[in-house]
The first five atom37 places (N, CA, C, CB, O) and aatype in JSON, in Angstrom:
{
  "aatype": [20, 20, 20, 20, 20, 20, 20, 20, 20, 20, 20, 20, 20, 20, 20, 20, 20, 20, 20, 20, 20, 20, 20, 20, 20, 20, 20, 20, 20, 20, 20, 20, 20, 20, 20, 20, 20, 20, 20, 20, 20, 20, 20, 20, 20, 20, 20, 20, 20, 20, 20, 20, 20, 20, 20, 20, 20, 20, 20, 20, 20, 20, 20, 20, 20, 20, 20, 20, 20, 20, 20],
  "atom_mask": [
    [1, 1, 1, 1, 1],
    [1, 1, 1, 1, 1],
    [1, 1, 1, 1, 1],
    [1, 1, 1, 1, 1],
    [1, 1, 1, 1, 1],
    [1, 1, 1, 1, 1],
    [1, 1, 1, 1, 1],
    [1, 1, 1, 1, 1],
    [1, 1, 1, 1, 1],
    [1, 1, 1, 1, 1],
    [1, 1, 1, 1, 1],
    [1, 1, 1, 1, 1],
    [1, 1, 1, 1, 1],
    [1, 1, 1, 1, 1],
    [1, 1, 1, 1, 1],
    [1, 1, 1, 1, 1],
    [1, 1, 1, 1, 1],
    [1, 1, 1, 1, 1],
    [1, 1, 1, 1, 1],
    [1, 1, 1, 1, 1],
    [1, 1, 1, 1, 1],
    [1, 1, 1, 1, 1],
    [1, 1, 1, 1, 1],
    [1, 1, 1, 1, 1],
    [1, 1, 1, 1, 1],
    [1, 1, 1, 1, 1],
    [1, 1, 1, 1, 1],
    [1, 1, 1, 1, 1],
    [1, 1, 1, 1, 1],
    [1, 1, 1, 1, 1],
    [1, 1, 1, 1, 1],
    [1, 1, 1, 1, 1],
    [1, 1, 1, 1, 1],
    [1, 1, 1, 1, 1],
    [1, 1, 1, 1, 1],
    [1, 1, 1, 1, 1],
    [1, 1, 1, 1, 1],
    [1, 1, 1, 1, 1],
    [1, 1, 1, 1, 1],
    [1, 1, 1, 1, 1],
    [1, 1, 1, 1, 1],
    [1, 1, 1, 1, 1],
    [1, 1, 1, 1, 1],
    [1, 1, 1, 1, 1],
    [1, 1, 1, 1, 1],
    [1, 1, 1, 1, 1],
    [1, 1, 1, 1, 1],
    [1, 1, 1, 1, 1],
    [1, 1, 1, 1, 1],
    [1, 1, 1, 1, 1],
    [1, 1, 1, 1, 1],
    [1, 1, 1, 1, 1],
    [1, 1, 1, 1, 1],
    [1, 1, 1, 1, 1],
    [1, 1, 1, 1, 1],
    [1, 1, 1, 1, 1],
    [1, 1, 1, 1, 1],
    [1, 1, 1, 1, 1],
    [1, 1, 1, 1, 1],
    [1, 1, 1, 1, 1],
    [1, 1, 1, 1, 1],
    [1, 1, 1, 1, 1],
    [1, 1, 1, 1, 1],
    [1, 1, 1, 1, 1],
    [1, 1, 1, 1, 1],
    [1, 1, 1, 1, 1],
    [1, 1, 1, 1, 1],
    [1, 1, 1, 1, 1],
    [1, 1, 1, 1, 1],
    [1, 1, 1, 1, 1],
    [1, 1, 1, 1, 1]
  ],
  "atom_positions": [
    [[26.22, 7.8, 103.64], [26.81, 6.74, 102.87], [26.29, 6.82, 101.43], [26.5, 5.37, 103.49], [25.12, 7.18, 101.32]],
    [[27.04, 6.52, 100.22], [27.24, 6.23, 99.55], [26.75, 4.76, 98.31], [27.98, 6.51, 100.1], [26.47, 3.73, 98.91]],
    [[26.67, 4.67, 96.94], [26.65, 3.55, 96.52], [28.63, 3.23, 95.85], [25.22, 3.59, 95.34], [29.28, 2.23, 95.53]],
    [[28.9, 4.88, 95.94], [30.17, 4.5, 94.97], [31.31, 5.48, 95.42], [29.83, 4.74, 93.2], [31.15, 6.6, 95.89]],
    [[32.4, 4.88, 95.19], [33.72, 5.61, 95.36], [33.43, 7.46, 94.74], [35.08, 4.57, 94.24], [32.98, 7.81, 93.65]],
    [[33.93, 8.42, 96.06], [33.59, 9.87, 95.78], [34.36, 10.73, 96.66], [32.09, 10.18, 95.96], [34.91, 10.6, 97.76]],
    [[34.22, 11.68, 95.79], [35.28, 12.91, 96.69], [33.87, 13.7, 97.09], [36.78, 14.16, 95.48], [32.84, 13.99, 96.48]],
    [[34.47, 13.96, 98.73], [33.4, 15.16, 98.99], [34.04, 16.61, 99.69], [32.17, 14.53, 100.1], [34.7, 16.9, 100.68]],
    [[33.21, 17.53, 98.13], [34.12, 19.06, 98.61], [32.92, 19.36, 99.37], [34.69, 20.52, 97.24], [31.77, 18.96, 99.19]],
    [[33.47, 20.25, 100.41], [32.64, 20.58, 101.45], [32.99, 21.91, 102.38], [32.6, 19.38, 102.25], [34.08, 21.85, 102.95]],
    [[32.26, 23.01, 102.59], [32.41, 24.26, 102.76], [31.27, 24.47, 104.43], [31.9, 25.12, 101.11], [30.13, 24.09, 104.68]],
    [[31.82, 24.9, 104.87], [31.25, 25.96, 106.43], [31.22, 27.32, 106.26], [32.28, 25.91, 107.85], [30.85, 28.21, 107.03]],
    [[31.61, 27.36, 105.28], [31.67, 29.28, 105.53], [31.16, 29.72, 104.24], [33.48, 30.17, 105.78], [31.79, 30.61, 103.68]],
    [[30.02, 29.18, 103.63], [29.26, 29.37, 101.98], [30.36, 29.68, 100.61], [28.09, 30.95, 102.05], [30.18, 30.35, 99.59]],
    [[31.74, 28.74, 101.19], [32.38, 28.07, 99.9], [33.99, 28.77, 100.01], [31.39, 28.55, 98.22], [35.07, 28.39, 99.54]],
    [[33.54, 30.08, 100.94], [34.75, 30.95, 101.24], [36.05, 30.02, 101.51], [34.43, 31.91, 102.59], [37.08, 30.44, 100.99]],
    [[36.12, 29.09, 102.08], [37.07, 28.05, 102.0], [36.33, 26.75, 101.53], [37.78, 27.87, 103.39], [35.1, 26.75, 101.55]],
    [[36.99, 25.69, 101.11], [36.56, 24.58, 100.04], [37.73, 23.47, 101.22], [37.14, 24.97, 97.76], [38.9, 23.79, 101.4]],
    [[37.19, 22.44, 101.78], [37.84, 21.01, 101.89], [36.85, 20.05, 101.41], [38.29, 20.6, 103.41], [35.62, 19.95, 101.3]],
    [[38.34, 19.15, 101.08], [38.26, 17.54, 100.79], [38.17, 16.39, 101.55], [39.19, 17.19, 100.24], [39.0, 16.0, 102.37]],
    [[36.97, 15.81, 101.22], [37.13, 14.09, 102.17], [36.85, 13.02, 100.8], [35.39, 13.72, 103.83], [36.18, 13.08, 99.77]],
    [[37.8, 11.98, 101.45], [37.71, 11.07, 100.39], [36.46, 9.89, 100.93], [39.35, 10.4, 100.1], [35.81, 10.05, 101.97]],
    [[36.34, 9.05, 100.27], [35.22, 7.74, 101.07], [36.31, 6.76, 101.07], [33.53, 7.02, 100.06], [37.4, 6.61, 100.51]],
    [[35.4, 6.04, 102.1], [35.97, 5.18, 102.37], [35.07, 3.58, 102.39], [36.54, 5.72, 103.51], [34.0, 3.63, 102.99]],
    [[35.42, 2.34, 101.84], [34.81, 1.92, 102.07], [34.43, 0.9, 102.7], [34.69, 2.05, 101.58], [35.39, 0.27, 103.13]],
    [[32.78, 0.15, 103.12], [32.37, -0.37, 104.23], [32.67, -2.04, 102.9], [30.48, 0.35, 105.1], [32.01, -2.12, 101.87]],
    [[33.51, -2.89, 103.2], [32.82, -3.88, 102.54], [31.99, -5.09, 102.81], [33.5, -4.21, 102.01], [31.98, -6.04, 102.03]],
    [[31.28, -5.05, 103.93], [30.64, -5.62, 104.22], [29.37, -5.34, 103.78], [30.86, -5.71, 105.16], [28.57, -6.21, 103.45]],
    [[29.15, -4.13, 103.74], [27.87, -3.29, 103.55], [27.78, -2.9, 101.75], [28.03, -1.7, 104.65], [26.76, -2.9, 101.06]],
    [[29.27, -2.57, 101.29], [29.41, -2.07, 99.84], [29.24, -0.7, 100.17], [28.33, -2.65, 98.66], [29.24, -0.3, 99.01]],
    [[29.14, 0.06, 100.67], [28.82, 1.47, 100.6], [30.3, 1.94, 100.63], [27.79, 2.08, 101.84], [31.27, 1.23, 100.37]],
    [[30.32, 3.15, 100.98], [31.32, 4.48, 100.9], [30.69, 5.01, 101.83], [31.49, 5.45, 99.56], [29.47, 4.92, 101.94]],
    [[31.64, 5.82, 102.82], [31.25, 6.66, 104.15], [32.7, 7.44, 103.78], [31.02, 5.69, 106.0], [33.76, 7.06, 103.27]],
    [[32.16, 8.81, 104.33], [33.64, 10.06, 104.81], [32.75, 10.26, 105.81], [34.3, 11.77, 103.71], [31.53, 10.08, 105.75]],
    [[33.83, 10.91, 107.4], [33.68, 11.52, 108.01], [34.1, 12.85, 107.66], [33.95, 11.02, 108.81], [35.07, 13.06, 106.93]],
    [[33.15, 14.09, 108.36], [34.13, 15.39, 107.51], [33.87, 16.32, 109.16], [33.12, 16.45, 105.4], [32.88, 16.67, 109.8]],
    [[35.11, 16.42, 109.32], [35.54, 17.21, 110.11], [34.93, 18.38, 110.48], [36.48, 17.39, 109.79], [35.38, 19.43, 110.02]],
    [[33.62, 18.4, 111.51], [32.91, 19.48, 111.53], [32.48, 19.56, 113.42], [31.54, 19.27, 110.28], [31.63, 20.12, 114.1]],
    [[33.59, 18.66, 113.65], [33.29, 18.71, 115.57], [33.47, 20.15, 116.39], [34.61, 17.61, 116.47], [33.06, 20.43, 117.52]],
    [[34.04, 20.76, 115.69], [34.25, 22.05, 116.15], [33.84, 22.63, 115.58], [35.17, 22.52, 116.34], [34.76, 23.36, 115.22]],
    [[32.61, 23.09, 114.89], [31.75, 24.08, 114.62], [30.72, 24.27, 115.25], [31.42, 24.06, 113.62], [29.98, 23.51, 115.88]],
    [[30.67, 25.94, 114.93], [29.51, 26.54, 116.58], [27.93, 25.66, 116.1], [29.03, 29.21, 116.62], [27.9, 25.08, 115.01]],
    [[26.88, 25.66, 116.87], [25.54, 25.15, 116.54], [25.34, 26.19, 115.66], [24.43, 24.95, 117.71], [25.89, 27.28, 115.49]],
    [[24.29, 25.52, 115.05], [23.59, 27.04, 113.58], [24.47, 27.02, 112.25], [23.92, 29.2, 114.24], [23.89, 27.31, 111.2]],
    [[26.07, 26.65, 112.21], [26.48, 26.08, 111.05], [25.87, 25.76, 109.89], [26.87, 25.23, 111.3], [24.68, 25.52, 110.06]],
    [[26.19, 25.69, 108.93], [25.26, 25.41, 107.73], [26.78, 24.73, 106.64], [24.22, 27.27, 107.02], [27.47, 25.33, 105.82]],
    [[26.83, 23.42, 107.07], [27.66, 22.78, 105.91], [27.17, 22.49, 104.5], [28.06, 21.57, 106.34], [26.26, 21.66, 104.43]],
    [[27.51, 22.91, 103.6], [27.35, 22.7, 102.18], [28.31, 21.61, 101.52], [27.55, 24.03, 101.51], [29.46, 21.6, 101.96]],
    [[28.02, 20.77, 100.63], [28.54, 20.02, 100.47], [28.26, 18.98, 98.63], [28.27, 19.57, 101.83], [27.09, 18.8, 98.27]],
    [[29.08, 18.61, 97.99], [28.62, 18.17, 96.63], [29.57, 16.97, 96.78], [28.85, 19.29, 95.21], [30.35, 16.62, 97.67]],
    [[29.19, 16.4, 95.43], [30.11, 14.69, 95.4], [31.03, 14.84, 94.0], [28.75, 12.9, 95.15], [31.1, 15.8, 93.23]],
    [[31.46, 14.02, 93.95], [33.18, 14.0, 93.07], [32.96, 12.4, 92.53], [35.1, 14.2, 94.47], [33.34, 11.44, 93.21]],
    [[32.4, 12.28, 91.42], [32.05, 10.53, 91.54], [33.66, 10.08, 90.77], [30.16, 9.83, 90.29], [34.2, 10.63, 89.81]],
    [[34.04, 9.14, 91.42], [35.87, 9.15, 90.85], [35.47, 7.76, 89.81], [37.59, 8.67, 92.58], [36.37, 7.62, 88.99]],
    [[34.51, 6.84, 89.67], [34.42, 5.83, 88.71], [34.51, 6.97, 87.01], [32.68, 4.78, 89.1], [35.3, 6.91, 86.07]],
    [[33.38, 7.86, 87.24], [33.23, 8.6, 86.17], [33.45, 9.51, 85.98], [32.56, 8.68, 85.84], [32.99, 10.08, 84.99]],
    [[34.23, 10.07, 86.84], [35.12, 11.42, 86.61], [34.38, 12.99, 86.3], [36.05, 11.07, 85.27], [34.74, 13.92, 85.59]],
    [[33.15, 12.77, 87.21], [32.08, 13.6, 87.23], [31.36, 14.26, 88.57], [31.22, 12.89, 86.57], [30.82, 13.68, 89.51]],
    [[31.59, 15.97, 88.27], [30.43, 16.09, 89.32], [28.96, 16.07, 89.9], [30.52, 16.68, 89.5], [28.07, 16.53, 89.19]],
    [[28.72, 15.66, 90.91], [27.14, 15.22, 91.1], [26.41, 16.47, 90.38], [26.59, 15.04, 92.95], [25.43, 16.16, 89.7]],
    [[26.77, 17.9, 90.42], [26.3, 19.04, 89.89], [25.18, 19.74, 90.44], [26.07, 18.82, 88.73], [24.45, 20.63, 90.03]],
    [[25.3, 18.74, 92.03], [24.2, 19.94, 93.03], [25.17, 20.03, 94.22], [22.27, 19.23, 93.7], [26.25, 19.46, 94.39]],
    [[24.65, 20.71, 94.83], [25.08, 21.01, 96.19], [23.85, 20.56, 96.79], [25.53, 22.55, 96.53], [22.71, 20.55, 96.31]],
    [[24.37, 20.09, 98.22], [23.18, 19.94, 99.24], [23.62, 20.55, 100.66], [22.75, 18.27, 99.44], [24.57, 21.34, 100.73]],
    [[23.16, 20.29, 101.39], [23.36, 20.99, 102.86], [22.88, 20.67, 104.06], [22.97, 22.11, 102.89], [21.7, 20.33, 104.1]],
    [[23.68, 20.7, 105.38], [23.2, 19.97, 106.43], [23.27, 21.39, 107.4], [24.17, 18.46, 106.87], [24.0, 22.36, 107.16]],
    [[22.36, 21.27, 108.51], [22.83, 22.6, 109.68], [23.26, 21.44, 111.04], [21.03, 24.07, 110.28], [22.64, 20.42, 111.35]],
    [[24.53, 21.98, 111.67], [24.96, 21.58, 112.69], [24.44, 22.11, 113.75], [26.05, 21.64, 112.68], [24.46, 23.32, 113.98]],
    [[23.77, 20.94, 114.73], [23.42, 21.2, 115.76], [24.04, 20.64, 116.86], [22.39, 21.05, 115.74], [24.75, 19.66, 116.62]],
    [[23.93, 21.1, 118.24], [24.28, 20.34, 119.14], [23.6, 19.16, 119.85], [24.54, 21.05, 119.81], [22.41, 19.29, 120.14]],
    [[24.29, 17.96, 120.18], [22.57, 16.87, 120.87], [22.41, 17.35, 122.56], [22.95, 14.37, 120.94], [21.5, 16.89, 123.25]]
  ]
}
């Protein structure tokens, strides 16, 4: 989650393909949440991922990264 309205580009395969999730938001809470479509990726995955801030029309200008595991 989020403090603010954002696009999140987001890559599984180190950028070789690029998708989009938009946020969405909680208003009870004020935040922004995307789910991003990663239920079908094998364990060991390595999602990469940056933010799209849409108030200011700017990118966050890092990348960060999560590894998918199975529970």
């Amino acid at each position: 989650m989020v403090a603010a309205e954002a696009t999140i580009a987001w890559s599984a395969d180190h950028w070789a393909t690029a998708n989009k999730s938009d946020t969405m938001n909680r208003t009870g809470l004020n935040l922004w949440f995307a789910d991003l479509a990663t239920k079908d990726l094998p364990d060991g995955s390595v999602v990469e991922f940056t933010f799209f801030w849409e108030d200011t029309q700017r990118w966050k200008g890092r990348n960060r990264q999560i590894d998918i595991e199975q529970l």
